[in-house]
N, CA, C and O atoms as a GROMACS GRO file, in nm:
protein
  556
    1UNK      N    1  -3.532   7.974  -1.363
    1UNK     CA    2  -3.411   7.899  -1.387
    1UNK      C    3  -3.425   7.756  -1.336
    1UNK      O    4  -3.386   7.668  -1.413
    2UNK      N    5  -3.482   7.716  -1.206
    2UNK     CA    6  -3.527   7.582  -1.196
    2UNK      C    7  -3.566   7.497  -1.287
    2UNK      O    8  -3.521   7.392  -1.334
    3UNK      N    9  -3.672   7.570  -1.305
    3UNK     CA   10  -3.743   7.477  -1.436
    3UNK      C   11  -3.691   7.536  -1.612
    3UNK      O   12  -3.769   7.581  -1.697
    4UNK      N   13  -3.557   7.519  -1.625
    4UNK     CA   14  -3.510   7.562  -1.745
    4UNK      C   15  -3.507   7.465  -1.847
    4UNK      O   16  -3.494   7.482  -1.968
    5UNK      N   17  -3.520   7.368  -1.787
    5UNK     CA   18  -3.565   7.230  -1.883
    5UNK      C   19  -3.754   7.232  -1.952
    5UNK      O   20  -3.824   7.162  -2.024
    6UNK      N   21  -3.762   7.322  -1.896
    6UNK     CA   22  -3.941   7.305  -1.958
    6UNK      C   23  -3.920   7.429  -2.039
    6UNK      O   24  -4.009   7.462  -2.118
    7UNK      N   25  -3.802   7.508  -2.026
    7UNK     CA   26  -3.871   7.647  -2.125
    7UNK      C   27  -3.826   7.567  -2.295
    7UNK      O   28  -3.774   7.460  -2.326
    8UNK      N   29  -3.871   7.672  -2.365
    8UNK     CA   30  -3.834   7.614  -2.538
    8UNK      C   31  -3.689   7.657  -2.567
    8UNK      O   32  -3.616   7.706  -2.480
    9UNK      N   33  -3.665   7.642  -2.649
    9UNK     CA   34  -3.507   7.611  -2.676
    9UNK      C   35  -3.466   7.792  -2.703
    9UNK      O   36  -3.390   7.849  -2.625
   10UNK      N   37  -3.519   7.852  -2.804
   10UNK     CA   38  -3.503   7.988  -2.811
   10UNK      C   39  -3.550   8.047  -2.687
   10UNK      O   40  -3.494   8.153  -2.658
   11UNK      N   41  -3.630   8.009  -2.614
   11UNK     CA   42  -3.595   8.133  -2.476
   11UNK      C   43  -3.463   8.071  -2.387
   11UNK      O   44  -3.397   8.161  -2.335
   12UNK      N   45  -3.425   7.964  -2.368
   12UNK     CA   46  -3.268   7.944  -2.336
   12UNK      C   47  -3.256   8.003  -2.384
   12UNK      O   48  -3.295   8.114  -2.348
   13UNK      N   49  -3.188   7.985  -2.517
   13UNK     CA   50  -3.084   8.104  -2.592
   13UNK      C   51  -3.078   8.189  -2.585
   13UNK      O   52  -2.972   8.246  -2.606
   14UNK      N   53  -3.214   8.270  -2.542
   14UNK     CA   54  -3.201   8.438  -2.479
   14UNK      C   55  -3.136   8.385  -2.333
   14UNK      O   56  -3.019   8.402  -2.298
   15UNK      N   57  -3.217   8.333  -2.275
   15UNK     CA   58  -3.176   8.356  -2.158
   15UNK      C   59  -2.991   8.308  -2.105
   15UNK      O   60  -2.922   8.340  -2.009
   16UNK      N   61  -2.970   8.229  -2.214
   16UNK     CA   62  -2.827   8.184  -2.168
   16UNK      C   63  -2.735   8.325  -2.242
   16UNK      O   64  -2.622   8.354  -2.203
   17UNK      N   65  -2.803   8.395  -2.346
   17UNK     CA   66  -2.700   8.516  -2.424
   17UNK      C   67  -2.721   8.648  -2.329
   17UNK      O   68  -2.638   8.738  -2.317
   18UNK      N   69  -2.823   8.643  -2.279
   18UNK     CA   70  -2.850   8.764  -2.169
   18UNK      C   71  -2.745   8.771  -2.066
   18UNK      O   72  -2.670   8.868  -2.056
   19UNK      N   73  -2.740   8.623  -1.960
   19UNK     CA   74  -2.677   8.607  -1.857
   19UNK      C   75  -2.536   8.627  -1.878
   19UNK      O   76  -2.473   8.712  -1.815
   20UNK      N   77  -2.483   8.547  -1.967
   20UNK     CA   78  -2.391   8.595  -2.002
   20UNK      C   79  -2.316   8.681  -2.096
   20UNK      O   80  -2.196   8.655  -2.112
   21UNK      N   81  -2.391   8.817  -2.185
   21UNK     CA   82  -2.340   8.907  -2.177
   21UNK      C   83  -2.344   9.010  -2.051
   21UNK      O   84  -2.273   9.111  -2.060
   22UNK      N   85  -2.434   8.988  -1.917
   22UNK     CA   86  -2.416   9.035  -1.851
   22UNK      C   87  -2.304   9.015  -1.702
   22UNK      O   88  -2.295   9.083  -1.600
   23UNK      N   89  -2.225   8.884  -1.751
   23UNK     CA   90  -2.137   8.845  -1.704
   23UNK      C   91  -2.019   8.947  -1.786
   23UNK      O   92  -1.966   9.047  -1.738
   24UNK      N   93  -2.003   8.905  -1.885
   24UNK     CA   94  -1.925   8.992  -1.959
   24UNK      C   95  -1.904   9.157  -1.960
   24UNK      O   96  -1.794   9.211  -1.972
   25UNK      N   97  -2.037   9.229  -1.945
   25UNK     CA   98  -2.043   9.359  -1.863
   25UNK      C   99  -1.994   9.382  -1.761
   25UNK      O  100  -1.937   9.491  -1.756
   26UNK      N  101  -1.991   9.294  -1.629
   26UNK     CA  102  -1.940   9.296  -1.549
   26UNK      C  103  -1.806   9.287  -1.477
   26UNK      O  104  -1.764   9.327  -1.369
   27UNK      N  105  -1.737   9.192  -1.621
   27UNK     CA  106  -1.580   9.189  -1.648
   27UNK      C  107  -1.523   9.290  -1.655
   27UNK      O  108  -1.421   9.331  -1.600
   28UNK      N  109  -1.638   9.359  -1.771
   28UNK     CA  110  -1.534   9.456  -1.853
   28UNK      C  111  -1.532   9.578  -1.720
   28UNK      O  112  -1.430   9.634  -1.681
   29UNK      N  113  -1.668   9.601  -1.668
   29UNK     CA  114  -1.635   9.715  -1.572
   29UNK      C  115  -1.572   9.690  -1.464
   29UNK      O  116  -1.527   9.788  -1.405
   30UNK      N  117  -1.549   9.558  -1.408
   30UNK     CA  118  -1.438   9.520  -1.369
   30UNK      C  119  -1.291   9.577  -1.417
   30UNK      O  120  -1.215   9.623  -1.332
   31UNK      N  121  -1.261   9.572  -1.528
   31UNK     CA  122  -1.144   9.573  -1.586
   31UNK      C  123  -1.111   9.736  -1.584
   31UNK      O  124  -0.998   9.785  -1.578
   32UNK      N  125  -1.237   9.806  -1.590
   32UNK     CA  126  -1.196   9.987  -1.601
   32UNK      C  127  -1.190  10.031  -1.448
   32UNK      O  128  -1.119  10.126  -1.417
   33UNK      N  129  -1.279   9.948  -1.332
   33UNK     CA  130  -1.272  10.009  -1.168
   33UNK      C  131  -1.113   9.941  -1.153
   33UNK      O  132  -1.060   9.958  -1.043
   34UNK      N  133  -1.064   9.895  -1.217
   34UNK     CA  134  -0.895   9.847  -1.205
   34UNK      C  135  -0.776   9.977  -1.173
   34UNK      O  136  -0.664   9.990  -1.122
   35UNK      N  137  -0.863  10.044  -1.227
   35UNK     CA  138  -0.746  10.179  -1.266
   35UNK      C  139  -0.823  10.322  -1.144
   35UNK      O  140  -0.767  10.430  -1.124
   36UNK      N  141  -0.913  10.295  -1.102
   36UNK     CA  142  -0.972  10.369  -0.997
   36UNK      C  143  -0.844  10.373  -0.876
   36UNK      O  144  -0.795  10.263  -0.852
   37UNK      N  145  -0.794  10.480  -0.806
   37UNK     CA  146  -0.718  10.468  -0.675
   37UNK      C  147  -0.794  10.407  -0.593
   37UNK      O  148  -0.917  10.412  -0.592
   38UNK      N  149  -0.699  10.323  -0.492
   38UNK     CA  150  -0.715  10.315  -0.350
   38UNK      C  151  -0.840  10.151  -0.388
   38UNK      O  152  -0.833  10.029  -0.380
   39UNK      N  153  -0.924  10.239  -0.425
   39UNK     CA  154  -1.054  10.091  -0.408
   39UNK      C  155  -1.101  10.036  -0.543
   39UNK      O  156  -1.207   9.979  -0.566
   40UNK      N  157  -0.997  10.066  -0.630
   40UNK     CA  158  -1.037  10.001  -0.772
   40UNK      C  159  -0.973   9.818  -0.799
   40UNK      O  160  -1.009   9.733  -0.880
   41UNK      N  161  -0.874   9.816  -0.695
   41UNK     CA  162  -0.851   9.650  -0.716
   41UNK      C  163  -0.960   9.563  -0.631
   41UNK      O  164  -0.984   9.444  -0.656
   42UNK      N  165  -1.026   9.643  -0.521
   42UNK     CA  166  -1.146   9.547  -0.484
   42UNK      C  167  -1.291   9.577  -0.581
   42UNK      O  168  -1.382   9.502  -0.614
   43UNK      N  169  -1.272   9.691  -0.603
   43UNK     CA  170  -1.386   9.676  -0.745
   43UNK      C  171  -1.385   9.617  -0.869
   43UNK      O  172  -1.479   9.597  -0.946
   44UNK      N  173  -1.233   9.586  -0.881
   44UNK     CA  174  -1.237   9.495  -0.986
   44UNK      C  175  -1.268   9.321  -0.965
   44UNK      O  176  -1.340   9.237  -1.019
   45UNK      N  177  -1.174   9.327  -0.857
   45UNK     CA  178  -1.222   9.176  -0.808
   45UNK      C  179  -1.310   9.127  -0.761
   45UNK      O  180  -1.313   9.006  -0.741
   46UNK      N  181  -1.475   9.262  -0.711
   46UNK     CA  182  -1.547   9.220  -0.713
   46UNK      C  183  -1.660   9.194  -0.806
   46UNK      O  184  -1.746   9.108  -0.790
   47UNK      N  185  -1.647   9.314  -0.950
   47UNK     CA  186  -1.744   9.275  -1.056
   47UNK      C  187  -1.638   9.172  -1.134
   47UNK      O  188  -1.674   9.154  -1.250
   48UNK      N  189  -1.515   9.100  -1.099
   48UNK     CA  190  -1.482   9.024  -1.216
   48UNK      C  191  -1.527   8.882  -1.205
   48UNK      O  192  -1.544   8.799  -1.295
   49UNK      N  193  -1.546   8.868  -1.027
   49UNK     CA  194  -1.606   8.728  -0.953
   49UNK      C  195  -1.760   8.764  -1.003
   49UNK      O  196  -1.789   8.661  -1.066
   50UNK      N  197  -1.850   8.831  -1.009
   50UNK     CA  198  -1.951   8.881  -1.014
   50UNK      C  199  -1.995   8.850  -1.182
   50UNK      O  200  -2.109   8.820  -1.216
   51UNK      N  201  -1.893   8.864  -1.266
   51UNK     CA  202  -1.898   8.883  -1.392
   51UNK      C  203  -1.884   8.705  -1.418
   51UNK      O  204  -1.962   8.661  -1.503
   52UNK      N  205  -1.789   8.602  -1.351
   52UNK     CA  206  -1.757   8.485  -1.386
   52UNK      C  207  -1.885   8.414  -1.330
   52UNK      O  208  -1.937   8.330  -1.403
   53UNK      N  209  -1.956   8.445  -1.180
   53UNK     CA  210  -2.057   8.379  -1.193
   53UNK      C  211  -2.193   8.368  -1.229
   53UNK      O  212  -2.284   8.291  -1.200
   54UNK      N  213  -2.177   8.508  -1.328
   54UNK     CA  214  -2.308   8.512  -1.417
   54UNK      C  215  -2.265   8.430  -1.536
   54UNK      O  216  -2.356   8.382  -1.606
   55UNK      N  217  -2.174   8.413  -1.560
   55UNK     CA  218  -2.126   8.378  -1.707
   55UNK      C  219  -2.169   8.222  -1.684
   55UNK      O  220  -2.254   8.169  -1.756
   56UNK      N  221  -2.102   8.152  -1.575
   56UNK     CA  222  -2.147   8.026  -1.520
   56UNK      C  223  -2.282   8.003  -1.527
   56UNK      O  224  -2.334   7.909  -1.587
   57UNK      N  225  -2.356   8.114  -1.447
   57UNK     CA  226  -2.500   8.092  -1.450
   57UNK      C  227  -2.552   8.084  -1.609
   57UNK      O  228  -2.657   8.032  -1.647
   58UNK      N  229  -2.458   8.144  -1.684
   58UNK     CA  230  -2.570   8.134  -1.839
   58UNK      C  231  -2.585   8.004  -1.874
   58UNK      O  232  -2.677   7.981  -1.952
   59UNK      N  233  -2.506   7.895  -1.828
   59UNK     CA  234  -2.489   7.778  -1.895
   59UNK      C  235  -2.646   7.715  -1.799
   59UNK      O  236  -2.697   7.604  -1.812
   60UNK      N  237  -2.673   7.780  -1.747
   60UNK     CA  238  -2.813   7.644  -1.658
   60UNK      C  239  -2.918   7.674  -1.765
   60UNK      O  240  -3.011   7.595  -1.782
   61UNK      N  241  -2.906   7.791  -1.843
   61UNK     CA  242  -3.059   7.809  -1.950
   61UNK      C  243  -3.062   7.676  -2.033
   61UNK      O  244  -3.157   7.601  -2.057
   62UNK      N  245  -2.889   7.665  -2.083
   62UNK     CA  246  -2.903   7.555  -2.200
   62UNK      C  247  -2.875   7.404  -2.129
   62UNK      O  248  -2.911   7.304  -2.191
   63UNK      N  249  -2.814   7.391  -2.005
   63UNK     CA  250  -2.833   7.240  -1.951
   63UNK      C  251  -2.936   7.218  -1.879
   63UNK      O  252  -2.966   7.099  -1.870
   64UNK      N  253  -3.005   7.297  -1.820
   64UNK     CA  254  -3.101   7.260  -1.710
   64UNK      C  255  -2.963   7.316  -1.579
   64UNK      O  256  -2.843   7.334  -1.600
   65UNK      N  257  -3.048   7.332  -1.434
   65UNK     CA  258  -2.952   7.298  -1.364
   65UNK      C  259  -2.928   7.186  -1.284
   65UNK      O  260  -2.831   7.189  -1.208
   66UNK      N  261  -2.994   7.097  -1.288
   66UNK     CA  262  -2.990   6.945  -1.224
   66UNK      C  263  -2.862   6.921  -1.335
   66UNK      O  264  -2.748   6.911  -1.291
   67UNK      N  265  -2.885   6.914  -1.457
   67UNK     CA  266  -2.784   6.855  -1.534
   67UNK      C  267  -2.622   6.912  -1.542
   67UNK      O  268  -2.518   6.851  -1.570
   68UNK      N  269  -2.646   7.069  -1.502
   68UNK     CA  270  -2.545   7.145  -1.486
   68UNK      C  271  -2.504   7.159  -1.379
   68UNK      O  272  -2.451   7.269  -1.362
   69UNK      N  273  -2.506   7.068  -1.260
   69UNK     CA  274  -2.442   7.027  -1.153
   69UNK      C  275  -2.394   6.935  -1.171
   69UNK      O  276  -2.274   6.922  -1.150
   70UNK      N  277  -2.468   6.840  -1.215
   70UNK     CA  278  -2.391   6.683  -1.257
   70UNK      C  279  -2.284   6.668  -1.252
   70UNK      O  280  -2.194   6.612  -1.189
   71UNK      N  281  -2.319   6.780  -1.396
   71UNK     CA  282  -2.171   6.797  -1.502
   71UNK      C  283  -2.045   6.842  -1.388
   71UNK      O  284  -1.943   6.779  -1.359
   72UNK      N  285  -2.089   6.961  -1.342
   72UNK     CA  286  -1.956   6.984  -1.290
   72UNK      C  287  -1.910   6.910  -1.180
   72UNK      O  288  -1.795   6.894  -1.139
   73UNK      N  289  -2.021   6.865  -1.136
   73UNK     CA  290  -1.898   6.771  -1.007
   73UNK      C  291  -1.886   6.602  -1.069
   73UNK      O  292  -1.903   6.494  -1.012
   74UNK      N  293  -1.858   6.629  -1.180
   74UNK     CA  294  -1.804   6.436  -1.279
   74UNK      C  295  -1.678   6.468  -1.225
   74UNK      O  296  -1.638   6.583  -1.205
   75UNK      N  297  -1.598   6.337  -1.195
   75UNK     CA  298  -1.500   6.315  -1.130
   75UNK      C  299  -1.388   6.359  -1.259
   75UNK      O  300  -1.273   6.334  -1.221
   76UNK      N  301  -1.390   6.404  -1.367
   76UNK     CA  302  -1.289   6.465  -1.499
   76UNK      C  303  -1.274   6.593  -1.446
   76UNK      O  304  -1.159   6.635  -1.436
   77UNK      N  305  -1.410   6.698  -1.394
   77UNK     CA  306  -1.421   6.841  -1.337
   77UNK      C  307  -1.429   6.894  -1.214
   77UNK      O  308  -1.457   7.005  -1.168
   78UNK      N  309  -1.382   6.736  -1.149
   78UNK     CA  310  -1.446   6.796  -0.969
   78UNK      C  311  -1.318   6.850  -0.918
   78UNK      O  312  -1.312   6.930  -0.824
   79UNK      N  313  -1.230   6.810  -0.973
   79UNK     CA  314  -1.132   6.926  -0.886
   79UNK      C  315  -1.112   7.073  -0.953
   79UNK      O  316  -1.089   7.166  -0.875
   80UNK      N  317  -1.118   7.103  -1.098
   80UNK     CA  318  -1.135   7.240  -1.105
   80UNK      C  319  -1.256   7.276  -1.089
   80UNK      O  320  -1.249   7.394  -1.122
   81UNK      N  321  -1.364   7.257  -1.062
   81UNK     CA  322  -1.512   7.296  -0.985
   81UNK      C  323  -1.453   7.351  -0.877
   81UNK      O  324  -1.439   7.473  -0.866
   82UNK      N  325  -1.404   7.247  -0.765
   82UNK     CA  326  -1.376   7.243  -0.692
   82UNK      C  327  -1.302   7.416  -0.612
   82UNK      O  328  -1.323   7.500  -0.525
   83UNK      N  329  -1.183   7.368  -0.754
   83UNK     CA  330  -1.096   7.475  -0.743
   83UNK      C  331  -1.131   7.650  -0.780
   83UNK      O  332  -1.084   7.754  -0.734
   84UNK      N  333  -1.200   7.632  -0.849
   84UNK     CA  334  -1.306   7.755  -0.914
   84UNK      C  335  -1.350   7.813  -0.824
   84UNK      O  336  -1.313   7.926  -0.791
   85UNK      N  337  -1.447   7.741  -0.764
   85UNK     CA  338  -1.595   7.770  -0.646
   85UNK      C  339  -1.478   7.858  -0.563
   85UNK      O  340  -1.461   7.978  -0.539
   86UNK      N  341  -1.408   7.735  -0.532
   86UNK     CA  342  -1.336   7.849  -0.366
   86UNK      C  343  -1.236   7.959  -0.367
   86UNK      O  344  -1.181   8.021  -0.276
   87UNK      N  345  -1.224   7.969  -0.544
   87UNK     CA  346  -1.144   8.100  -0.533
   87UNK      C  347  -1.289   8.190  -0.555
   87UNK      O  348  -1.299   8.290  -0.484
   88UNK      N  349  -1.364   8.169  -0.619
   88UNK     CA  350  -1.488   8.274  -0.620
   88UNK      C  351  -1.508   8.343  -0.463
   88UNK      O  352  -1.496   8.462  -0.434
   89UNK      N  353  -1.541   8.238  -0.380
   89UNK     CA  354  -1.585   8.278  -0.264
   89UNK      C  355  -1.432   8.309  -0.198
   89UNK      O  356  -1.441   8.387  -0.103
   90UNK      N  357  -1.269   8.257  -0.233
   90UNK     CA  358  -1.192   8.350  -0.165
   90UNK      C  359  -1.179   8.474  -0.208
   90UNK      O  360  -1.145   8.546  -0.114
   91UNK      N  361  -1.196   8.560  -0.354
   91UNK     CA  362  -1.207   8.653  -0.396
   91UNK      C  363  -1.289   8.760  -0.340
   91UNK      O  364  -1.243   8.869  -0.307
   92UNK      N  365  -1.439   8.720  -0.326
   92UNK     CA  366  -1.509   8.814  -0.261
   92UNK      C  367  -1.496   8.810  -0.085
   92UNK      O  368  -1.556   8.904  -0.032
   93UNK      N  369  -1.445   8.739  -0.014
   93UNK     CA  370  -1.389   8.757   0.084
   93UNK      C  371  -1.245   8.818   0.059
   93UNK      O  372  -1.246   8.934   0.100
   94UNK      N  373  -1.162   8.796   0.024
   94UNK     CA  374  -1.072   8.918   0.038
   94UNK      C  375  -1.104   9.042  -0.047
   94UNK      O  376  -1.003   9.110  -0.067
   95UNK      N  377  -1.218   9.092  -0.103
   95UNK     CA  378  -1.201   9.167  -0.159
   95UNK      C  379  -1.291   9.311  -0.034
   95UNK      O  380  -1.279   9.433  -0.021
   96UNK      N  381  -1.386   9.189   0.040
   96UNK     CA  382  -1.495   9.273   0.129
   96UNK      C  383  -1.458   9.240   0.242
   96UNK      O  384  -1.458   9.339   0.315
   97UNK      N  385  -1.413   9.112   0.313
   97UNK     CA  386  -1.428   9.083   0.420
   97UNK      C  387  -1.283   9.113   0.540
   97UNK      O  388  -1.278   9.149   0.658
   98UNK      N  389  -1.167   9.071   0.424
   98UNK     CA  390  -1.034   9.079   0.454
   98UNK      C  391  -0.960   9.246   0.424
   98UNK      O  392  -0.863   9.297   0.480
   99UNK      N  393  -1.056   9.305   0.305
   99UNK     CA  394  -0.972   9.434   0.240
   99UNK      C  395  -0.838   9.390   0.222
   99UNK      O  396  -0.752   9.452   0.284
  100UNK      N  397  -0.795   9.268   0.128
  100UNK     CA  398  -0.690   9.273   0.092
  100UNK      C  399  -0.660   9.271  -0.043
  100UNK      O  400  -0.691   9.173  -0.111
  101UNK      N  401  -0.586   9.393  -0.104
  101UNK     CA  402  -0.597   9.400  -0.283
  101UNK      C  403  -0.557   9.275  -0.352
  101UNK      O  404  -0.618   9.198  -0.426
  102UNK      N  405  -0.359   9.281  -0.272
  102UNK     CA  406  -0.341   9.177  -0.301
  102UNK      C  407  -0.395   9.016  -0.303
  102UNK      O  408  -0.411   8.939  -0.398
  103UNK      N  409  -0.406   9.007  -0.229
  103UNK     CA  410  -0.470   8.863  -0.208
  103UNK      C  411  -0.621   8.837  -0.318
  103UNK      O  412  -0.649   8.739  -0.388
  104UNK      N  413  -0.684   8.942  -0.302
  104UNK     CA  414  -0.801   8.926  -0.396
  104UNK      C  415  -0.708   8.923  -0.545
  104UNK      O  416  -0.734   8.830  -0.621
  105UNK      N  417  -0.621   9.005  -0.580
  105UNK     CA  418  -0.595   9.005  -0.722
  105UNK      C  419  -0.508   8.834  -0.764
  105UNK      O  420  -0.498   8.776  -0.872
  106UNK      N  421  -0.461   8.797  -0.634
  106UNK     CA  422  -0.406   8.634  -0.678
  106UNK      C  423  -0.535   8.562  -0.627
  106UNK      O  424  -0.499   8.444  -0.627
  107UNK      N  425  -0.625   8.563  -0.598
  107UNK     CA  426  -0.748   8.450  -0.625
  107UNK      C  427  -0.820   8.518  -0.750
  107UNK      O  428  -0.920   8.449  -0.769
  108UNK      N  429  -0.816   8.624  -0.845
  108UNK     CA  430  -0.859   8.658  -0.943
  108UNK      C  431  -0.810   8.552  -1.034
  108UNK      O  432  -0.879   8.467  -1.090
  109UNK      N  433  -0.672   8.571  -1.043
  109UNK     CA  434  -0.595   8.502  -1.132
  109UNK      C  435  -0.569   8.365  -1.114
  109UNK      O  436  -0.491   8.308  -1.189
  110UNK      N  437  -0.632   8.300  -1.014
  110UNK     CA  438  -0.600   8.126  -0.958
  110UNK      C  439  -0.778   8.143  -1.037
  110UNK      O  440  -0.771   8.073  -1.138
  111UNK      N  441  -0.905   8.198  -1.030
  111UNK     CA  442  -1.040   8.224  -1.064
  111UNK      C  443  -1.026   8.180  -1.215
  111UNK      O  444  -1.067   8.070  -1.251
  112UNK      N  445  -0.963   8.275  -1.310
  112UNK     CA  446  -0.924   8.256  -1.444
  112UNK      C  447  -0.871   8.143  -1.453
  112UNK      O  448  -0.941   8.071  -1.523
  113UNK      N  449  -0.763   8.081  -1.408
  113UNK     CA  450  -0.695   7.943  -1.441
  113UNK      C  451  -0.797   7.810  -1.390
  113UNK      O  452  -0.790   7.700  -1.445
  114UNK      N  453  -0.866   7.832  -1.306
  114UNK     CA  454  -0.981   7.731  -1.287
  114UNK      C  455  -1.041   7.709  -1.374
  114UNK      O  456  -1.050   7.600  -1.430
  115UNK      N  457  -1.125   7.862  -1.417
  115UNK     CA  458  -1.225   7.823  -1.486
  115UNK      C  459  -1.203   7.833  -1.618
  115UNK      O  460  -1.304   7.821  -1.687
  116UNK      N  461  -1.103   7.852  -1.674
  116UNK     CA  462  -1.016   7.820  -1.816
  116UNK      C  463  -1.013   7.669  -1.785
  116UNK      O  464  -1.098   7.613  -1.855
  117UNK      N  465  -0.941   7.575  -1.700
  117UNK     CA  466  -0.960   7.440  -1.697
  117UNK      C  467  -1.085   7.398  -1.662
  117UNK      O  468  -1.093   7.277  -1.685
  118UNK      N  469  -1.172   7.437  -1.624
  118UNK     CA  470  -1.327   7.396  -1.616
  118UNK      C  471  -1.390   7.400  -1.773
  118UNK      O  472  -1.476   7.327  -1.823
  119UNK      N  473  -1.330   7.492  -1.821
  119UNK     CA  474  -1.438   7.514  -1.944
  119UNK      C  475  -1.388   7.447  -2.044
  119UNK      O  476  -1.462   7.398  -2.129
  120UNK      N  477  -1.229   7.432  -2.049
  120UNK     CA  478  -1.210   7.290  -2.144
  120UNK      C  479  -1.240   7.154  -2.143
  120UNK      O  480  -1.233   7.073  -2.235
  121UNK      N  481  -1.274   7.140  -2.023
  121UNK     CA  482  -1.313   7.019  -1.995
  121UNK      C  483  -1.427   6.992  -2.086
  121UNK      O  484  -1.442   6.879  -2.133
  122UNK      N  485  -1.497   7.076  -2.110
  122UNK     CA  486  -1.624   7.000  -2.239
  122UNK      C  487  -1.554   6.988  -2.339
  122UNK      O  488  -1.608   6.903  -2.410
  123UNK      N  489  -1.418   7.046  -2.408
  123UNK     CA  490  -1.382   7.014  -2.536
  123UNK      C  491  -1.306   6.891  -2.519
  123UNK      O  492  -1.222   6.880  -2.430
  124UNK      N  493  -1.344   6.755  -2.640
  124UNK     CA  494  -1.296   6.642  -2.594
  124UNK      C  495  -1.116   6.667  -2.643
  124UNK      O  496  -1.075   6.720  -2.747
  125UNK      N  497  -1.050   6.620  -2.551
  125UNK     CA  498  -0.879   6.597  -2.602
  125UNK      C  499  -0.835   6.780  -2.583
  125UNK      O  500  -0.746   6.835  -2.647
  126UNK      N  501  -0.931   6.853  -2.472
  126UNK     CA  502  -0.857   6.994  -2.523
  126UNK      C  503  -0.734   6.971  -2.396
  126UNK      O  504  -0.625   7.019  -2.426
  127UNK      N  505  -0.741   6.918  -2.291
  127UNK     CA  506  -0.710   6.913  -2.194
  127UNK      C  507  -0.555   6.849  -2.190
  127UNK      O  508  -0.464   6.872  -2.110
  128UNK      N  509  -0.559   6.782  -2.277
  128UNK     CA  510  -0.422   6.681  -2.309
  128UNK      C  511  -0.348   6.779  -2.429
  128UNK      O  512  -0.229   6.766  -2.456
  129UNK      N  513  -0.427   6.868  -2.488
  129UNK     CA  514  -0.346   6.910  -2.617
  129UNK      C  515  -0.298   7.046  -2.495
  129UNK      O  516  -0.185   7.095  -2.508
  130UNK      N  517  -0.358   7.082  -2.419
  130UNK     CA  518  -0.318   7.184  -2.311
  130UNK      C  519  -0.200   7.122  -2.272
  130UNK      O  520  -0.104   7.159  -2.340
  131UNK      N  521  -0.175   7.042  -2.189
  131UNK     CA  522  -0.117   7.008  -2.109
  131UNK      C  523   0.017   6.969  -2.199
  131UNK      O  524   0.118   7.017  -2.149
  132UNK      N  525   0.039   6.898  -2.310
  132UNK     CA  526   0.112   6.871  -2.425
  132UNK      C  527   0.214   7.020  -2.482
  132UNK      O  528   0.333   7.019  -2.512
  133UNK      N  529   0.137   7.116  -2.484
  133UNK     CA  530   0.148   7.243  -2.482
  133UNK      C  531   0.269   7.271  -2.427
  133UNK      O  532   0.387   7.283  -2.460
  134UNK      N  533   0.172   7.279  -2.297
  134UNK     CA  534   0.288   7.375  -2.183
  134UNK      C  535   0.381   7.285  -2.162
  134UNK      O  536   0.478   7.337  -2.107
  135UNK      N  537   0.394   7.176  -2.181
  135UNK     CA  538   0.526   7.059  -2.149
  135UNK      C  539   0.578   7.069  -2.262
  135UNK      O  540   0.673   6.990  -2.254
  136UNK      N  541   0.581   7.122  -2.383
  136UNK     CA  542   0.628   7.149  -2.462
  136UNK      C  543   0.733   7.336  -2.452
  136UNK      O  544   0.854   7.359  -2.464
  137UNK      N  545   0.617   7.426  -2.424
  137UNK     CA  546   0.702   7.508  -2.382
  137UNK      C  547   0.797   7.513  -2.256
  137UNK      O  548   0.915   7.546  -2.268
  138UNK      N  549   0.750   7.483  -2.153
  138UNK     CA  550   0.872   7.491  -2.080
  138UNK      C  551   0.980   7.346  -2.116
  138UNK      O  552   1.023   7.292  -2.014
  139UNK      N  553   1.010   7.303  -2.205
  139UNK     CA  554   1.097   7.190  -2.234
  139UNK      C  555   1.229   7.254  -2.330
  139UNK      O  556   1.319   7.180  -2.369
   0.00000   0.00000   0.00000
């Protein structure tokens, strides 16, 4: 993965469709240890953090990761980077360190709203037609 800038363009593409369908595996069994008693909301919150930062990781096959740091800390993405990263790492601390369901299941859901605004950030104008949006619905 270091040197992902020297591989050829089709082994990215495996390697970025691998990583992240195995992010996506990890969601989904996330989403079924949900319904487990007693220890299924920390099993979810921990393959769903588990599942978001493989999905993240798929993107270093196709930027490089020098370039895919850049990117995320440009002053347009550094506060949902920002905001992302530390619900990741508050998630798996409350999910292992704290044993708290609750608390892990609201940094799940602050996790999703980060990185939903992280990932629009590459679409140009998605961010303003977002924001246009919701000031539209609640109006």
């Amino acid at each position: 993965v270091i040197d992902a800038t020297t591989l050829g363009w089709g082994t990215r593409v495996k390697g970025f469709v691998a990583c992240f369908a195995l992010g996506c595996l990890f969601s989904l069994l996330g989403s079924c240890f949900l319904w487990i008693p007693k220890k299924g909301l920390m099993l979810f919150a921990a393959f769903y953090t588990l599942g978001n930062i493989a999905s993240i990781g798929s993107t270093l096959f196709l930027m490089g990761p020098m370039k895919q740091l850049k990117r995320m800390f440009e002053p347009t993405r550094l506060i949902a980077t920002t905001v992302m990263l530390l619900c990741l790492i508050l998630t798996l601390c409350s999910a292992f360190w704290w044993r708290k369901a609750g608390l892990a299941l609201l940094f799940c859901i602050l996790q999703f709203f980060a990185l939903a605004w992280y990932s629009i950030s590459f679409i140009p104008f998605a961010r303003d037609a977002v924001k246009k949006c919701v000031s539209v619905c609640l109006s």
